[in-house]
Backbone as a ProteinNet text record, in pm:
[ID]
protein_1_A
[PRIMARY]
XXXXXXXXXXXXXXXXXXXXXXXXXXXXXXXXXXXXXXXXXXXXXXXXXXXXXXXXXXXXXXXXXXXXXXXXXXXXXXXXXXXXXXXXXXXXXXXXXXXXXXXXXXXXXXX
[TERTIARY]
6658.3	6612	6613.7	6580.6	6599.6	6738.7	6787.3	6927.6	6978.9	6944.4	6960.1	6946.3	6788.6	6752.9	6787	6854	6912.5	7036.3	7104.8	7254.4	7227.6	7124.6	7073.7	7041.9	6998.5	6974.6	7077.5	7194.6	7290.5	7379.1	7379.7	7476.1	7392.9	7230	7190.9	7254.5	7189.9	7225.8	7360.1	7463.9	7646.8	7591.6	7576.3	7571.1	7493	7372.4	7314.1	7460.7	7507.2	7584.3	7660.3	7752.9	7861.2	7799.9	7698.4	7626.3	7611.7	7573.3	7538.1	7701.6	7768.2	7951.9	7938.7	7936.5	8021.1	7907.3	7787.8	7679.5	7724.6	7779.4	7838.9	7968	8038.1	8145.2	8150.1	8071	8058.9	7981.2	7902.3	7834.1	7965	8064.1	8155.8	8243	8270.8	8362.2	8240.7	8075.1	8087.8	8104.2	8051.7	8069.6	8165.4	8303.2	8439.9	8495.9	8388.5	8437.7	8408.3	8261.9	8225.3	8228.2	8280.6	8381	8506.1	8585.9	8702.8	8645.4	8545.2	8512.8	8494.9	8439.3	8439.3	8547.9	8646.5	8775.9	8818.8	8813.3	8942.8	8831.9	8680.8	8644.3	8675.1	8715.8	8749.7	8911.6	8929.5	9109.5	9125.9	9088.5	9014.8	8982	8906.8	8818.8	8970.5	9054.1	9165.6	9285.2	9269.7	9390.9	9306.5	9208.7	9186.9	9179.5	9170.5	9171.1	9341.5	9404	9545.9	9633.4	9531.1	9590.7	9570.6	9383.2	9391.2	9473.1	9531.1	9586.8	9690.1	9753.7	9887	9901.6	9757.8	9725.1	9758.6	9651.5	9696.6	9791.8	9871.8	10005.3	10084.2	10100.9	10161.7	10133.6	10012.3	9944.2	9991.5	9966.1	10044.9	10197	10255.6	10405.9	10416.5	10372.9	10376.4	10322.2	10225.3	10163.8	10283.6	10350.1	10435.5	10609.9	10611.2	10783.2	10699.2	10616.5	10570.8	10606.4	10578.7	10505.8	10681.1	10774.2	10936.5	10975.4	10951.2	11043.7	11039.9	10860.2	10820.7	10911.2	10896.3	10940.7	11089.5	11181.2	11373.9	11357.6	11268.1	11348.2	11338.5	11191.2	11157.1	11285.9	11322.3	11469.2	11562.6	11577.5	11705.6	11728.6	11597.1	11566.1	11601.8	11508.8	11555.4	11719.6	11763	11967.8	11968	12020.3	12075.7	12039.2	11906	11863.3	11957.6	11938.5	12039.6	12207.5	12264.2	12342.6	12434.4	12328.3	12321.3	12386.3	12283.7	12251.6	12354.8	12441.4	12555.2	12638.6	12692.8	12793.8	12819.3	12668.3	12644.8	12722.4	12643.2	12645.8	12853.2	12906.4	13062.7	13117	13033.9	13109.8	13085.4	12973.3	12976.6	13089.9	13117	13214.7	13323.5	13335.6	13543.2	13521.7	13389.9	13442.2	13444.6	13365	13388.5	13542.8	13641.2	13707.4	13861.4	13910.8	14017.3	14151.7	14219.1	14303	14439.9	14505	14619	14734.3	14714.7	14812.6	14737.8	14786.7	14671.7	14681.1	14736.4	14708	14606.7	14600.3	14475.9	14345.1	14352.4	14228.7	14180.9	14307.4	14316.4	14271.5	14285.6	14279.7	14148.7	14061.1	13934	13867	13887.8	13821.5	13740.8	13808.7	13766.2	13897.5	13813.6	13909.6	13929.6
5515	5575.9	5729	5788.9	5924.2	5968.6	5889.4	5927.1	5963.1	5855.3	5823.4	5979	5967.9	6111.9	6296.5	6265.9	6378.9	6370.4	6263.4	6253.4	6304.9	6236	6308	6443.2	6457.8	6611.3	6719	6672.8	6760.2	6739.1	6585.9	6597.6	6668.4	6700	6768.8	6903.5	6991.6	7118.9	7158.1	7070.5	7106.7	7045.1	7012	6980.7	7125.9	7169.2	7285.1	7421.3	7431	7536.5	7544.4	7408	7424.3	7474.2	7442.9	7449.5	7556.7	7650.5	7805	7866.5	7828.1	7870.9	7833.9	7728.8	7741.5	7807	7841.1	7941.7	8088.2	8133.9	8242.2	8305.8	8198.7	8204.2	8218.5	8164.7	8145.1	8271.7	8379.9	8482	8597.3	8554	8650.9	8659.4	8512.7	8533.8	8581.4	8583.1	8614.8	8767.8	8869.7	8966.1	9007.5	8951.7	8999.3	9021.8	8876	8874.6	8967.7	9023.2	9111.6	9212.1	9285.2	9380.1	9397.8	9260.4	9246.3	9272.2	9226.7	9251.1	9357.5	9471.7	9590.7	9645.4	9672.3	9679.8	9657.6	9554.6	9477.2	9581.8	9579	9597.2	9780	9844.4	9999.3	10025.7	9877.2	9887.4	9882.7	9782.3	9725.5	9813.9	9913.3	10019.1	10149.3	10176.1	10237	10237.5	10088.6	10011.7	10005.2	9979.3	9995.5	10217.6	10244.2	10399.9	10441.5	10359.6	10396.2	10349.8	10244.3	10151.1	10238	10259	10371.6	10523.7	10522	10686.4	10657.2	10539.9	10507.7	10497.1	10427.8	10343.9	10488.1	10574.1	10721.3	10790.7	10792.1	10856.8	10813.9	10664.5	10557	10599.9	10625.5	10656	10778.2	10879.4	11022.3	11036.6	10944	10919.7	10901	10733.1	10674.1	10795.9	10858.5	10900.7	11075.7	11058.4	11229.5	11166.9	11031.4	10989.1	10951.6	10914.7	10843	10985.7	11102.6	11217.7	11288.2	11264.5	11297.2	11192.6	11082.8	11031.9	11041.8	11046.5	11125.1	11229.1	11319.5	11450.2	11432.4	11358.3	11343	11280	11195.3	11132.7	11209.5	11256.9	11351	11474.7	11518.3	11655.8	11573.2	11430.5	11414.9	11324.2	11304.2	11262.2	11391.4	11488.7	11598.7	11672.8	11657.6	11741.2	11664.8	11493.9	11431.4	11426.4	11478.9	11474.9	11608	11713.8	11861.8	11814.8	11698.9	11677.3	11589.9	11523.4	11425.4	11508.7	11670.2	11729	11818.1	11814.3	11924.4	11835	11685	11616.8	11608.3	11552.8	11570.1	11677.1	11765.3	11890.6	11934.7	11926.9	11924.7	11806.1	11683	11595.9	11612.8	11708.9	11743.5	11829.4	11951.7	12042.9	12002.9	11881.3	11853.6	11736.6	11704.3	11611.6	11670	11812.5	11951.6	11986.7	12003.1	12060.3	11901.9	11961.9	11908.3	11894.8	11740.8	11728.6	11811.7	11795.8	11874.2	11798.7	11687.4	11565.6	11483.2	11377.2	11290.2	11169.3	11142.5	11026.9	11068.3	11155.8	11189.9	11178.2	11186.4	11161.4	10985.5	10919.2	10789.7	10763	10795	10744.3	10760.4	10898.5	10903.2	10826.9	10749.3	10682	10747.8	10850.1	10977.7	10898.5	10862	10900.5	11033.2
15340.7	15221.4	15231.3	15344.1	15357.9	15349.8	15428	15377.3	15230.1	15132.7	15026.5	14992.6	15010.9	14913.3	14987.5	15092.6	15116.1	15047.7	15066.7	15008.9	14844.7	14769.9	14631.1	14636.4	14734.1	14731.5	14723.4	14792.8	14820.5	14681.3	14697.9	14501.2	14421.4	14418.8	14301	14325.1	14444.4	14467.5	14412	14455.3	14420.9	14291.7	14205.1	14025.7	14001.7	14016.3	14008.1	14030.7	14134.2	14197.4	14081.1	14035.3	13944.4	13813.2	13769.3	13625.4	13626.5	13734.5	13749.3	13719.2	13806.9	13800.7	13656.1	13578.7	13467.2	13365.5	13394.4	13289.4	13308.8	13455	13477.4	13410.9	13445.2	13361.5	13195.9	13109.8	13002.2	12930.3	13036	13009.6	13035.6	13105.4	13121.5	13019.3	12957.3	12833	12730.4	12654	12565	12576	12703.2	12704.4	12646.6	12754.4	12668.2	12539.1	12478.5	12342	12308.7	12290.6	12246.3	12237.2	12353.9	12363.6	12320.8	12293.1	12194.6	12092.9	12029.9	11897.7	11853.2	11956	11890.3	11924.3	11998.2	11970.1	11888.8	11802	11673	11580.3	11573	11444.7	11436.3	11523.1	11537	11514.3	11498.8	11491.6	11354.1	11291.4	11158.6	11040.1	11151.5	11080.6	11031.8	11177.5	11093.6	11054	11065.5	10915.5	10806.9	10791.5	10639.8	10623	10701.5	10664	10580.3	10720.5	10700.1	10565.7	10531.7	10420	10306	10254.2	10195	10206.6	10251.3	10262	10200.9	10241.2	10202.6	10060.9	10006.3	9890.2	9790.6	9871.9	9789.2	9786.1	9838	9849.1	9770.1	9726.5	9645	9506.5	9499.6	9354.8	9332.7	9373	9394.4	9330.3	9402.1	9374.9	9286	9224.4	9101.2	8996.7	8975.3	8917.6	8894.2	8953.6	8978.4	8898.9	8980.1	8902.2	8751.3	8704.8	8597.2	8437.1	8534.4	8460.5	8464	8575.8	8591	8435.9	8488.4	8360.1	8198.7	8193.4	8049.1	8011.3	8104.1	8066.8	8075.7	8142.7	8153.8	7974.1	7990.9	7833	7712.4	7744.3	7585.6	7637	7717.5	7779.9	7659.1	7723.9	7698	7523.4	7503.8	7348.6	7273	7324.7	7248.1	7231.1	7364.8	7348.1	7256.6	7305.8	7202.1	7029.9	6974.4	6863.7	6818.5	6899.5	6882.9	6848	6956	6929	6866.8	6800.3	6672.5	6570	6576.2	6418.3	6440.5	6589	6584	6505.8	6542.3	6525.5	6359.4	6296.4	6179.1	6096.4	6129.7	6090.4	6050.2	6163.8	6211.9	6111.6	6066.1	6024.6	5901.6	5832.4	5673.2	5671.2	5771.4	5740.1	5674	5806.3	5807.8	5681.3	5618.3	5522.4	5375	5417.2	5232.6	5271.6	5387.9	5382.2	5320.7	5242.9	5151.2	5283.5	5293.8	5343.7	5340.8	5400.9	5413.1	5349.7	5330.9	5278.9	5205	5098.1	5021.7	5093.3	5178.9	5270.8	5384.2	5418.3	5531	5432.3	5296.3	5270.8	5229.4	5194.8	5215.2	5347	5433	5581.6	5626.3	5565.3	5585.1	5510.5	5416	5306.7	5207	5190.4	5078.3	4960.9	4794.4	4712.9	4641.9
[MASK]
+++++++++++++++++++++++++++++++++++++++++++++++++++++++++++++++++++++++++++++++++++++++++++++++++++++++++++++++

């Protein structure tokens, strides 16, 4: 019987030893984590900085080509309105001015 309960004794101690090893172990990973964690959350911290900056720069842009193209079309609304009223203008001339032949005015669809 003594035997018995030394032999118990020694399986408790090695069950104890390992339980300590794997409580040790398990205090070493949450440390780590936790130290990962504030790592990622400082990484975290400047991607979202970087994201905003970007976010603004984007807006910037948009907001600068938005204000380019207003201004190209009303440029180019306006020549072409000029050169509407030139063409116009050129096409009342040549249609007061009297053909040179009476078939050129047939041909313009002037009777």
């Amino acid at each position: 019987m003594a035997k018995e309960k030394e032999r118990f004794e020694t399986l408790l101690e090695e069950i104890r030893a390992k339980v300590s090893t794997v409580a040790e172990g398990h205090e070493i990973i949450k440390r780590e984590m936790r130290e990962m964690k504030g790592e990622l959350k400082s990484e975290i911290g400047g991607l979202k900085s970087a994201i905003k900056f970007v976010s603004t720069k984007v807006d910037n842009v948009h907001d600068s080509l938005k204000k380019e193209i207003v201004f190209t079309a009303e440029t180019v609304k306006d020549e072409l309105r000029g050169e509407i009223r030139d063409v116009g203008k050129k096409l009342d001339e040549h249609l007061k001015v009297p053909p040179a032949w009476p078939a050129g005015r047939q041909a313009c669809g002037i009777k």
